[in-house]
TORKOL-940698 format. One record per atom (N, C-alpha, C): residue number from 1; residue in one letter; chain; x, y, z. Coordinates in nm, 2 decimals. Each point is the difference from the previous one (the first is absolute). Example, Ala and Ser with C-alpha at 12.3 -4.5 7.8 and 13.67 -1.06 7.14 Angstrom:
<rs>
+-----+---------+--------+--------+--------+--------+
! num ! residuo ! cadena !      X !      Y !      Z !
+-----+---------+--------+--------+--------+--------+
!   1 !       A !      A !   1.32 !  -0.57 !   0.78 !
!   1 !       A !      A !  -0.09 !   0.12 !   0.00 !
!   1 !       A !      A !   0.09 !   0.12 !   0.00 !
!   2 !       S !      A !  -0.04 !   0.11 !  -0.07 !
!   2 !       S !      A !   0.09 !   0.11 !   0.00 !
!   2 !       S !      A !  -0.08 !   0.11 !   0.08 !
+-----+---------+--------+--------+--------+--------+
</rs>
This chain:
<rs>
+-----+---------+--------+--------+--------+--------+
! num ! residuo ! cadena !      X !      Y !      Z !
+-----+---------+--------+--------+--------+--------+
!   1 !       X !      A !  14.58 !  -9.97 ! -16.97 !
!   1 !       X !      A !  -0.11 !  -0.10 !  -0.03 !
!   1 !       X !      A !  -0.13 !   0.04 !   0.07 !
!   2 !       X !      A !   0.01 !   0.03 !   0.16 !
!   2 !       X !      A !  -0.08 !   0.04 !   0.03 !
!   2 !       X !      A !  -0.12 !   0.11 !  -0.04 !
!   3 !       X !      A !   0.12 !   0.11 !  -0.01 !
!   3 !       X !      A !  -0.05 !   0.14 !  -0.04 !
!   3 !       X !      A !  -0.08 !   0.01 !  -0.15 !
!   4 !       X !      A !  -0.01 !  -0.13 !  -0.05 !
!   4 !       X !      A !  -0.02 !   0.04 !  -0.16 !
!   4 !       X !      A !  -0.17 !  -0.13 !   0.00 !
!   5 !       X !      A !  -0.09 !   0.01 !   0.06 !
!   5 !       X !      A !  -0.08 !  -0.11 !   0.02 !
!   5 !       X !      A !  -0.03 !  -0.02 !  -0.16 !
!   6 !       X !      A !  -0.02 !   0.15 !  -0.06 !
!   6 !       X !      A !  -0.02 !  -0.03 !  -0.17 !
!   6 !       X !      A !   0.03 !  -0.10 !  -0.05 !
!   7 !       X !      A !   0.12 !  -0.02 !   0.02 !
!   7 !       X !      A !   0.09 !  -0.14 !  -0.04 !
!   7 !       X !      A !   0.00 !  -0.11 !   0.05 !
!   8 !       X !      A !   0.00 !   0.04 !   0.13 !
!   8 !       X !      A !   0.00 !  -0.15 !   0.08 !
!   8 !       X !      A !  -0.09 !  -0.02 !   0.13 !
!   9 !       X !      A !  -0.13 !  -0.02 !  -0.13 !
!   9 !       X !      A !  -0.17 !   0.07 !   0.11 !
!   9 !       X !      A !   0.02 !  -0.14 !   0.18 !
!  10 !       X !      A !   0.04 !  -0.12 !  -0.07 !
!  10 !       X !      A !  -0.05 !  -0.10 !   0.08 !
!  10 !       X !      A !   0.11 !  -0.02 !   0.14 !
!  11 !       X !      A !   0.12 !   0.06 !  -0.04 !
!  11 !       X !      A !   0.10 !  -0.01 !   0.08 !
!  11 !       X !      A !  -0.01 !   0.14 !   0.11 !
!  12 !       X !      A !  -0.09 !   0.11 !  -0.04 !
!  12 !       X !      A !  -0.04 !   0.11 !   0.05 !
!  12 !       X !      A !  -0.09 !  -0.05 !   0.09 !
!  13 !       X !      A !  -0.11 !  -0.05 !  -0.05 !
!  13 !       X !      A !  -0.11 !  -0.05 !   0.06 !
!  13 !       X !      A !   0.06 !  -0.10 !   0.11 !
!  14 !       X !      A !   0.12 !  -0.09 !  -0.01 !
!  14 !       X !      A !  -0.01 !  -0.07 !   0.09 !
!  14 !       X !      A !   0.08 !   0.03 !   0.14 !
!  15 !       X !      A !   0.06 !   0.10 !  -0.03 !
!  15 !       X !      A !   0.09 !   0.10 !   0.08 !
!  15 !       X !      A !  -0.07 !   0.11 !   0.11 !
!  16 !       X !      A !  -0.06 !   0.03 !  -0.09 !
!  16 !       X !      A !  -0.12 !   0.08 !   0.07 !
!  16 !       X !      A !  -0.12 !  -0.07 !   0.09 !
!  17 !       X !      A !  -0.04 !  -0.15 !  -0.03 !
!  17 !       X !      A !  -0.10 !  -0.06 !   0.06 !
!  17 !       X !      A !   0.10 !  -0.08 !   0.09 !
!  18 !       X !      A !   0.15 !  -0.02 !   0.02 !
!  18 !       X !      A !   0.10 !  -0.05 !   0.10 !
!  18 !       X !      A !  -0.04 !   0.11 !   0.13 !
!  19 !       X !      A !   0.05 !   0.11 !  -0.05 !
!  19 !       X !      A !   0.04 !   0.12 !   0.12 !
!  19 !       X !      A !  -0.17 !   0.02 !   0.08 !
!  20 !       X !      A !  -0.09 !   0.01 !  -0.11 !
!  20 !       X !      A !  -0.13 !   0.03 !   0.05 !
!  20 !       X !      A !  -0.04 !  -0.10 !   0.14 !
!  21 !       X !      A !   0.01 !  -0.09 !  -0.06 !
!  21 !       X !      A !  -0.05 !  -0.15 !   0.10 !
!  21 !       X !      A !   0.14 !   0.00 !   0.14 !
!  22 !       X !      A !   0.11 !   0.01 !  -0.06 !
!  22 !       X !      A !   0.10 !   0.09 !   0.14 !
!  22 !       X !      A !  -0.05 !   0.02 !   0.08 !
!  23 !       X !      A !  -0.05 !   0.18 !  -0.07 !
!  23 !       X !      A !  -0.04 !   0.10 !   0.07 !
!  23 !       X !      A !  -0.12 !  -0.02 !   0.10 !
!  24 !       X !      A !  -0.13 !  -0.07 !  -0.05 !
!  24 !       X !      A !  -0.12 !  -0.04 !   0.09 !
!  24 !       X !      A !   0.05 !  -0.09 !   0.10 !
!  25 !       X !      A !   0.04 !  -0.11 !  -0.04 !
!  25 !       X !      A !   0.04 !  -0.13 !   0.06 !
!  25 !       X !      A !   0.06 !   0.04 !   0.11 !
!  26 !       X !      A !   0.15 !   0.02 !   0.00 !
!  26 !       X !      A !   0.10 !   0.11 !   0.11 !
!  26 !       X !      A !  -0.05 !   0.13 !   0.05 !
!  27 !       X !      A !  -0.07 !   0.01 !  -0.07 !
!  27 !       X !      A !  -0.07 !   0.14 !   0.10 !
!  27 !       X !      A !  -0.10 !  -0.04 !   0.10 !
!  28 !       X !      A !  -0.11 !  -0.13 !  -0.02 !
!  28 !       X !      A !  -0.05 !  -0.03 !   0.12 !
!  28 !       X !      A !   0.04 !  -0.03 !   0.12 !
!  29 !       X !      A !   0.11 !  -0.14 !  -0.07 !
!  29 !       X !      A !   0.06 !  -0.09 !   0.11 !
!  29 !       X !      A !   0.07 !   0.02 !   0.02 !
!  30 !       X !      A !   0.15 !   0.11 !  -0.03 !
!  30 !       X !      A !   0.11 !   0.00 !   0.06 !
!  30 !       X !      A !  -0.03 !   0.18 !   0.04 !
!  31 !       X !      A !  -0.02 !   0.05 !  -0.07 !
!  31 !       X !      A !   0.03 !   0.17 !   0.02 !
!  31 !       X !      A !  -0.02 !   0.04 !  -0.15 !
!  32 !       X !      A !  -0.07 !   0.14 !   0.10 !
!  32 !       X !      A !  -0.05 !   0.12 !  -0.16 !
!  32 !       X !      A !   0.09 !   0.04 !  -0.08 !
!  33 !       X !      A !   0.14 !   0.01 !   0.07 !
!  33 !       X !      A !   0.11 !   0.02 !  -0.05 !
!  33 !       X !      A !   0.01 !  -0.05 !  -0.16 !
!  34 !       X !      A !  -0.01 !  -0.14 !   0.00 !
!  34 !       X !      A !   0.00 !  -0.05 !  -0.15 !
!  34 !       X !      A !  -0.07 !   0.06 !  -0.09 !
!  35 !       X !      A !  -0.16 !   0.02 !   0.06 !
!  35 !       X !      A !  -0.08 !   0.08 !  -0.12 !
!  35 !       X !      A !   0.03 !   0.13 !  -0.02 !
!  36 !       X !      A !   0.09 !   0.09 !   0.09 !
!  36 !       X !      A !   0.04 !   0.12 !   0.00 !
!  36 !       X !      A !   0.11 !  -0.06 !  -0.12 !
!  37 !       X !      A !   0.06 !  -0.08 !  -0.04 !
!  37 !       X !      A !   0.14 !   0.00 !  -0.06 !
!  37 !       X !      A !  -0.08 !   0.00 !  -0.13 !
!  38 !       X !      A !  -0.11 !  -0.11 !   0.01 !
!  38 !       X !      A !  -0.08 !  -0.05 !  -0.15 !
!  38 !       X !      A !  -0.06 !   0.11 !  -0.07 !
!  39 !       X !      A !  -0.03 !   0.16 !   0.10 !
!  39 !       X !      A !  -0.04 !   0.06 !  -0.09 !
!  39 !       X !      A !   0.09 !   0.13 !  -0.04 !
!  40 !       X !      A !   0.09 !  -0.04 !   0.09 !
!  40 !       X !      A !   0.11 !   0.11 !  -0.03 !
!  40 !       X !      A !   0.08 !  -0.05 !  -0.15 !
!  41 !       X !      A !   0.01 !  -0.15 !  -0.04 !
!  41 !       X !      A !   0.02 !  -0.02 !  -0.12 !
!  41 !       X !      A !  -0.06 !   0.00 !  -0.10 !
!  42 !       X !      A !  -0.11 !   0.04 !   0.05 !
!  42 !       X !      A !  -0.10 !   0.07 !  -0.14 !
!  42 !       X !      A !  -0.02 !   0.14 !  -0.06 !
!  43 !       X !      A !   0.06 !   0.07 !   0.16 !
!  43 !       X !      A !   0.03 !   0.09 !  -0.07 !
!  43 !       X !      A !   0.15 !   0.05 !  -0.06 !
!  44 !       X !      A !   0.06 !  -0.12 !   0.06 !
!  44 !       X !      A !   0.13 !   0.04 !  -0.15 !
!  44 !       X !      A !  -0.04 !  -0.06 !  -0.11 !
!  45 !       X !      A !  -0.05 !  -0.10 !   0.02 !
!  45 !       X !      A !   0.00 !  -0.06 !  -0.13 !
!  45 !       X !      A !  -0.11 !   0.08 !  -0.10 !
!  46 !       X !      A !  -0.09 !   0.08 !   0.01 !
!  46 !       X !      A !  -0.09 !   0.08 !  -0.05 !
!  46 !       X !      A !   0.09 !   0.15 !  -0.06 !
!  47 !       X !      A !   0.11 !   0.06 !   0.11 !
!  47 !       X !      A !   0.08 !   0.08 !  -0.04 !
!  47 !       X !      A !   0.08 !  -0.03 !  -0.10 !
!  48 !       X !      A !   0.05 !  -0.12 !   0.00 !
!  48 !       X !      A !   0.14 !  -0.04 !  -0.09 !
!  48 !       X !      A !  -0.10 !  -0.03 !  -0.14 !
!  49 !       X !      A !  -0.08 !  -0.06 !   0.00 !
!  49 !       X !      A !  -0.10 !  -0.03 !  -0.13 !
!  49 !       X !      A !  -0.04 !   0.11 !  -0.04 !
!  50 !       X !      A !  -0.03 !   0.11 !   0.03 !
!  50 !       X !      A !  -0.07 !   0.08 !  -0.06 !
!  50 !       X !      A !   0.13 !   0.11 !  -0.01 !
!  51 !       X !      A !   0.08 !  -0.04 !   0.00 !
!  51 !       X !      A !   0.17 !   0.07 !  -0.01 !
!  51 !       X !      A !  -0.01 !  -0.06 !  -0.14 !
!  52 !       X !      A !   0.04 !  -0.16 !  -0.01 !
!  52 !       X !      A !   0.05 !  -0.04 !  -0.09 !
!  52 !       X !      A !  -0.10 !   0.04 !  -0.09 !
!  53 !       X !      A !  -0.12 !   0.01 !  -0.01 !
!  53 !       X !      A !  -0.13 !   0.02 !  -0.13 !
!  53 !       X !      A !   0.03 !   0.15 !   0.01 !
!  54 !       X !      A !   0.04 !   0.10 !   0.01 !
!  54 !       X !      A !   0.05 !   0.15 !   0.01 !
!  54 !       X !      A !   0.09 !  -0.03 !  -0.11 !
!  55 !       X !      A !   0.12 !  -0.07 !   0.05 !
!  55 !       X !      A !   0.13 !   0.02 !  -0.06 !
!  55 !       X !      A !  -0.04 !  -0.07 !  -0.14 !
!  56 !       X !      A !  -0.05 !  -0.12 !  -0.02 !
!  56 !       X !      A !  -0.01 !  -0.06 !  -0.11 !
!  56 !       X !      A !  -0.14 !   0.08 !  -0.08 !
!  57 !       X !      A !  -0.05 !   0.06 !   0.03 !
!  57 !       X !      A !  -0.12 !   0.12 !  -0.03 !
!  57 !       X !      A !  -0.09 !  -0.11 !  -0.12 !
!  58 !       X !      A !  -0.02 !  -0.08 !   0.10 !
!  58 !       X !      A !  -0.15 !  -0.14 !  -0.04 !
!  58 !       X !      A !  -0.10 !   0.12 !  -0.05 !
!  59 !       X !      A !  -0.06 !  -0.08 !  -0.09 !
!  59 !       X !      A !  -0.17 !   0.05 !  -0.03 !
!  59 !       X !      A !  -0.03 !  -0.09 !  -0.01 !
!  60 !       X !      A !  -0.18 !  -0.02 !   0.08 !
!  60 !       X !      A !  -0.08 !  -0.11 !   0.01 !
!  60 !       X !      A !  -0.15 !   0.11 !  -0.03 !
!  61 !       X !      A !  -0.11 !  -0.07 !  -0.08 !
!  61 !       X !      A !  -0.11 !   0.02 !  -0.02 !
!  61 !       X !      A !  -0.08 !   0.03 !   0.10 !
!  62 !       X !      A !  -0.10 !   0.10 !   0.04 !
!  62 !       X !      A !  -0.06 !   0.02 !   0.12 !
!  62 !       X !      A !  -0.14 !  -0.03 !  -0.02 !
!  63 !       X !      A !  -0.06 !  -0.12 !  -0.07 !
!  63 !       X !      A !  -0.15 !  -0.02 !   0.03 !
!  63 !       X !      A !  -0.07 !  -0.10 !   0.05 !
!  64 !       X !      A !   0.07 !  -0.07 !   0.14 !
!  64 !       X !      A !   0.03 !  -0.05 !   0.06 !
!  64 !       X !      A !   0.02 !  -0.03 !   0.12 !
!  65 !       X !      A !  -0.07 !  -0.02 !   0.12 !
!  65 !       X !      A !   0.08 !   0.04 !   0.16 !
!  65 !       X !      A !   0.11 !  -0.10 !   0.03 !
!  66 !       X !      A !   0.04 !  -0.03 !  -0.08 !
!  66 !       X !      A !   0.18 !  -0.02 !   0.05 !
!  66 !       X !      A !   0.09 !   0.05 !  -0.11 !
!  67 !       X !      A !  -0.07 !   0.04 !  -0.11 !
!  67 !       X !      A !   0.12 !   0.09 !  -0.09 !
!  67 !       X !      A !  -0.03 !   0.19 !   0.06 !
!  68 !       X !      A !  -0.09 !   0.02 !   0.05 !
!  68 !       X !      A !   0.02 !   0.09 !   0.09 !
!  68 !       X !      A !   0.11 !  -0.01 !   0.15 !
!  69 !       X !      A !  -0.01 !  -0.09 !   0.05 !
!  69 !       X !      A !   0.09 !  -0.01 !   0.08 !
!  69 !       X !      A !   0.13 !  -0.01 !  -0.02 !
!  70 !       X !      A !   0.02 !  -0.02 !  -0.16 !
!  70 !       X !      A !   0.11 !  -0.02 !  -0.04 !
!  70 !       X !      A !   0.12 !   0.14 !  -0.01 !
!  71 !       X !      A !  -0.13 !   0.10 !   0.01 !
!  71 !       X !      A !   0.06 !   0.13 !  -0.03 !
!  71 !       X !      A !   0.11 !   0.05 !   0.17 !
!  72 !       X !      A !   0.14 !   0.02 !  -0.04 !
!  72 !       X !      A !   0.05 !  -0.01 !   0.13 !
!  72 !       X !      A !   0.00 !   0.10 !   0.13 !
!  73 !       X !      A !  -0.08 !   0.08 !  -0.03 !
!  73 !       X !      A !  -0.04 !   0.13 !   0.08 !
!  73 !       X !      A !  -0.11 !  -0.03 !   0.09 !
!  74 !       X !      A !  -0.09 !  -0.06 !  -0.04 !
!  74 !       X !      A !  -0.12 !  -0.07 !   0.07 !
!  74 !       X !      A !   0.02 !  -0.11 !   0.02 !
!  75 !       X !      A !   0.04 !  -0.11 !  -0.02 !
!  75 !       X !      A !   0.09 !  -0.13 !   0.04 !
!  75 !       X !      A !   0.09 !   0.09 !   0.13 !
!  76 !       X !      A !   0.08 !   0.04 !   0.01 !
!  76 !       X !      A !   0.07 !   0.04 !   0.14 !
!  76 !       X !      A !  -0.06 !   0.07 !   0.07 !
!  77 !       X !      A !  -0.04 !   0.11 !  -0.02 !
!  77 !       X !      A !  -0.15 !   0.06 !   0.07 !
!  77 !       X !      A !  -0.09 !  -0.12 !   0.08 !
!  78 !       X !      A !  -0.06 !  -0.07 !  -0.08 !
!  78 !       X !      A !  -0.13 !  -0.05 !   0.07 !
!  78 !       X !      A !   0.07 !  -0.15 !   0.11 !
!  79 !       X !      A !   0.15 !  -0.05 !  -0.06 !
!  79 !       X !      A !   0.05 !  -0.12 !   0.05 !
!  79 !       X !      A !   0.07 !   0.07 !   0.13 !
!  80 !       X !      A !   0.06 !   0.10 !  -0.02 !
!  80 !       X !      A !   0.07 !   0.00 !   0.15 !
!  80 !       X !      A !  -0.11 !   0.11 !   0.12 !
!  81 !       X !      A !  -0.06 !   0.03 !  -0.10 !
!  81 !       X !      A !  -0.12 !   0.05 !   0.14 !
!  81 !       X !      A !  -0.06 !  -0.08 !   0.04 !
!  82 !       X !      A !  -0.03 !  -0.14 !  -0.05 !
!  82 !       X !      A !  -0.05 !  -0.11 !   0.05 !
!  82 !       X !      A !   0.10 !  -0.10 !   0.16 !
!  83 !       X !      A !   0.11 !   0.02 !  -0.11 !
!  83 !       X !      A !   0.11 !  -0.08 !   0.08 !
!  83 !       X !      A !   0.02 !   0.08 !   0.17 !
!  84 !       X !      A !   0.00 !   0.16 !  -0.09 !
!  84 !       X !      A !   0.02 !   0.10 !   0.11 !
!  84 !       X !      A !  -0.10 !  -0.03 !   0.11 !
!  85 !       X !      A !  -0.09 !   0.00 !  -0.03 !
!  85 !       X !      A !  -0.13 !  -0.03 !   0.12 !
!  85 !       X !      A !   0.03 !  -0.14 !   0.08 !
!  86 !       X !      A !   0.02 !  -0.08 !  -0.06 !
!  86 !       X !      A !   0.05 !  -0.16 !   0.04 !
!  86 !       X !      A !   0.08 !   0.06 !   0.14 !
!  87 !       X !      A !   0.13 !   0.02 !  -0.05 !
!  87 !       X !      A !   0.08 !   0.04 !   0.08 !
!  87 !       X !      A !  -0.07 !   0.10 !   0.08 !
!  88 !       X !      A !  -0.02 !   0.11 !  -0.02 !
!  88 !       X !      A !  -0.05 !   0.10 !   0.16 !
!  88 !       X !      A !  -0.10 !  -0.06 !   0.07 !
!  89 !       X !      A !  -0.09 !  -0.09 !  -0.05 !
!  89 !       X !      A !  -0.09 !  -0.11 !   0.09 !
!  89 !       X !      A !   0.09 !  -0.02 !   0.08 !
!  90 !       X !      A !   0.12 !  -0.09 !  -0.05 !
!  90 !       X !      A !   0.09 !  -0.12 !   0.08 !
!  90 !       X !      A !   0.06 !   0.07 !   0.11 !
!  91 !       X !      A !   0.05 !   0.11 !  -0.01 !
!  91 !       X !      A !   0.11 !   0.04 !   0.08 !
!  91 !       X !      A !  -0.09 !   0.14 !   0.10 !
!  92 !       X !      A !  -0.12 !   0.06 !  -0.04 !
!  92 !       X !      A !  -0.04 !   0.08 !   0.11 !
!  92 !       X !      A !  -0.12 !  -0.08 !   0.04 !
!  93 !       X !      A !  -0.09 !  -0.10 !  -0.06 !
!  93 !       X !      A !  -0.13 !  -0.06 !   0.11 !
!  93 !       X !      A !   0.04 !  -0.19 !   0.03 !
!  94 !       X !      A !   0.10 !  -0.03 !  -0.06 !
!  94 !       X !      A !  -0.01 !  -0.14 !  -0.02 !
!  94 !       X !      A !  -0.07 !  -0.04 !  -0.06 !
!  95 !       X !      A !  -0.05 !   0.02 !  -0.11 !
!  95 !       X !      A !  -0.13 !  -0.05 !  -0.10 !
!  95 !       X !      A !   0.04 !  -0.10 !  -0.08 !
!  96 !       X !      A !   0.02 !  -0.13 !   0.03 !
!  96 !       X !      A !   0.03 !  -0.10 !  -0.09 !
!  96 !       X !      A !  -0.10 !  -0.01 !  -0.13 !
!  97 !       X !      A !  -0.12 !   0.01 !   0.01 !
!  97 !       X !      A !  -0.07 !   0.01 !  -0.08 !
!  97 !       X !      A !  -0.02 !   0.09 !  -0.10 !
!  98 !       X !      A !   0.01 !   0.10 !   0.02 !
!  98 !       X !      A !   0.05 !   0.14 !  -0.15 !
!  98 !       X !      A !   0.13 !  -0.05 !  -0.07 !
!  99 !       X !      A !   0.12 !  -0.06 !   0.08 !
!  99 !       X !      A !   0.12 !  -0.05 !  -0.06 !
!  99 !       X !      A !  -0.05 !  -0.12 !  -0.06 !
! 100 !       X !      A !  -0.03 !  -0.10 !  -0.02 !
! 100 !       X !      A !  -0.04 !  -0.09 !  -0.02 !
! 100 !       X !      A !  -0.10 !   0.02 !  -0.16 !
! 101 !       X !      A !  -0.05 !   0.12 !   0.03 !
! 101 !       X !      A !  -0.19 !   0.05 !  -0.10 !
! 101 !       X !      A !   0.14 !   0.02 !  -0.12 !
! 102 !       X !      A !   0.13 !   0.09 !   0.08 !
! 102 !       X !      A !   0.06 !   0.09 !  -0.10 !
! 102 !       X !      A !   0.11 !  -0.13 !  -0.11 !
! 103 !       X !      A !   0.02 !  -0.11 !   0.07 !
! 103 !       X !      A !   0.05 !  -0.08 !  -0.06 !
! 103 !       X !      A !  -0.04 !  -0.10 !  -0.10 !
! 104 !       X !      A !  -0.17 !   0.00 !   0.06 !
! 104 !       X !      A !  -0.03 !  -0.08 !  -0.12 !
! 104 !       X !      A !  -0.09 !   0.07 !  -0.10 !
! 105 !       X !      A !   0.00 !   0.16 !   0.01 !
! 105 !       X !      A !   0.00 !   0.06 !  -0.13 !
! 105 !       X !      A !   0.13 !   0.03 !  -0.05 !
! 106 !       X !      A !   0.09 !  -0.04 !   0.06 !
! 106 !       X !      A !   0.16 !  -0.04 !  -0.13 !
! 106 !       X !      A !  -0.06 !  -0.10 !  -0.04 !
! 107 !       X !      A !   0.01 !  -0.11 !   0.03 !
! 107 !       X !      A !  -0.03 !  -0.14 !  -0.03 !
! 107 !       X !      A !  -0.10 !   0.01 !  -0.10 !
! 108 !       X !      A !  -0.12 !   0.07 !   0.03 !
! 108 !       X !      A !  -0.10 !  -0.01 !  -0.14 !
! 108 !       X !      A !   0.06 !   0.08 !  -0.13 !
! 109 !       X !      A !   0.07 !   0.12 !   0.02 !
! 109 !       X !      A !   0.04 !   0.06 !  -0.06 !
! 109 !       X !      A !   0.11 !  -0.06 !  -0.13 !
! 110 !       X !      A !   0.12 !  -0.04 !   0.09 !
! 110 !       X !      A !   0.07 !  -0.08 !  -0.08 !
! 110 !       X !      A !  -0.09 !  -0.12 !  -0.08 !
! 111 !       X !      A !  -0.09 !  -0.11 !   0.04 !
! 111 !       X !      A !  -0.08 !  -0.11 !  -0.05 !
! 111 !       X !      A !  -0.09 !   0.08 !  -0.12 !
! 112 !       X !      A !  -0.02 !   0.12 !   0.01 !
! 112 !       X !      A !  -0.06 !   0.10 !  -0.09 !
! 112 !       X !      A !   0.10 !  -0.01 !  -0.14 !
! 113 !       X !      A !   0.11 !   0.04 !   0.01 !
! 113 !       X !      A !   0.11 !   0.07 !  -0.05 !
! 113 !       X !      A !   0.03 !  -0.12 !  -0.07 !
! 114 !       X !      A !   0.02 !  -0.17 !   0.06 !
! 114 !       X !      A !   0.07 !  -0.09 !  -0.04 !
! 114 !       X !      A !  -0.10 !  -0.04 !  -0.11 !
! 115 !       X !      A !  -0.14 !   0.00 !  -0.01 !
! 115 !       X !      A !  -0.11 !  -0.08 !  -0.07 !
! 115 !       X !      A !   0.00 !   0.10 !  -0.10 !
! 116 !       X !      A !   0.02 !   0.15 !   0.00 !
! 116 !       X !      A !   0.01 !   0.06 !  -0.12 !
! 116 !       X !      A !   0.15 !   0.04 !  -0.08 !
! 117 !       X !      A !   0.08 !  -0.05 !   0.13 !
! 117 !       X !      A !   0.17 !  -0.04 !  -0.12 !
! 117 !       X !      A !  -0.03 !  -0.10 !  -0.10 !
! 118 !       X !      A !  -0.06 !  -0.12 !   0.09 !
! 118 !       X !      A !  -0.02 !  -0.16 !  -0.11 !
! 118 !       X !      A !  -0.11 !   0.00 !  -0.09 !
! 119 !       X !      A !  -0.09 !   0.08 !   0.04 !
! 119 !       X !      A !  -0.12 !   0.02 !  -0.13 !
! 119 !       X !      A !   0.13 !   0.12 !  -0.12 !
! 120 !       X !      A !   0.06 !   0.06 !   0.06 !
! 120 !       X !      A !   0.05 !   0.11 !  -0.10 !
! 120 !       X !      A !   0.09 !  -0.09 !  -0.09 !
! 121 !       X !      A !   0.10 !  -0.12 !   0.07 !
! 121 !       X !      A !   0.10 !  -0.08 !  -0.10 !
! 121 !       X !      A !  -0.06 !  -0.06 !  -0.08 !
! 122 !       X !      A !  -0.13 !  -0.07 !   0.03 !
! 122 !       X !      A !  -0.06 !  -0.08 !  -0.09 !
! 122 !       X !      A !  -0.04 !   0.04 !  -0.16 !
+-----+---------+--------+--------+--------+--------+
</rs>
């Protein structure tokens, strides 16, 4: 369910804006640790999605900047070098803030993704 937001844009979206708000929240007031977890699940979840869009060999139209992103070589490219940065902030300067920048460009990303799953069913 998760892995398939195509289908199930809002339950994606709400999953992903769960862990995001986690990740900042628990990362200020309890430990970085949480936002280290928040974006370490983005990057599985970016791996396993762009697995499943491989295996199921989706085509989506590219004229677009999120049917561009849709393409899954640049979708995992640009998402886990994002995430990736998040994390080496966290764990070599303490930079809550790059982890944080890197979480709520998930957040916009997915909110991206969700408004043109529901414009796409309509």
């Amino acid at each position: 369910m998760i892995y398939t937001p195509e289908k199930n844009p809002r339950q994606a979206f709400i999953l992903i804006t769960l862990i995001v708000l986690f990740g900042i929240v628990w990362g200020y007031w309890v430990n970085e640790f949480y936002m280290t977890v928040a974006l370490l699940f983005w990057m599985q979840y970016t791996a396993v999605l762009s697995y499943l869009q491989f295996k199921r060999k989706t085509r989506h139209k590219y004229k677009t900047f999120t049917e561009i992103l849709l393409y899954p070589q640049l979708r995992f490219f640009i998402f886990e070098l994002i995430a990736f940065w998040g994390v080496a902030m966290l764990i070599m300067y303490k930079t809550l803030a790059i982890g944080t920048a890197a979480l709520l460009a998930w957040w916009l990303f997915s909110l991206n993704f969700y408004l043109y799953y529901r414009k796409k069913k309509k």
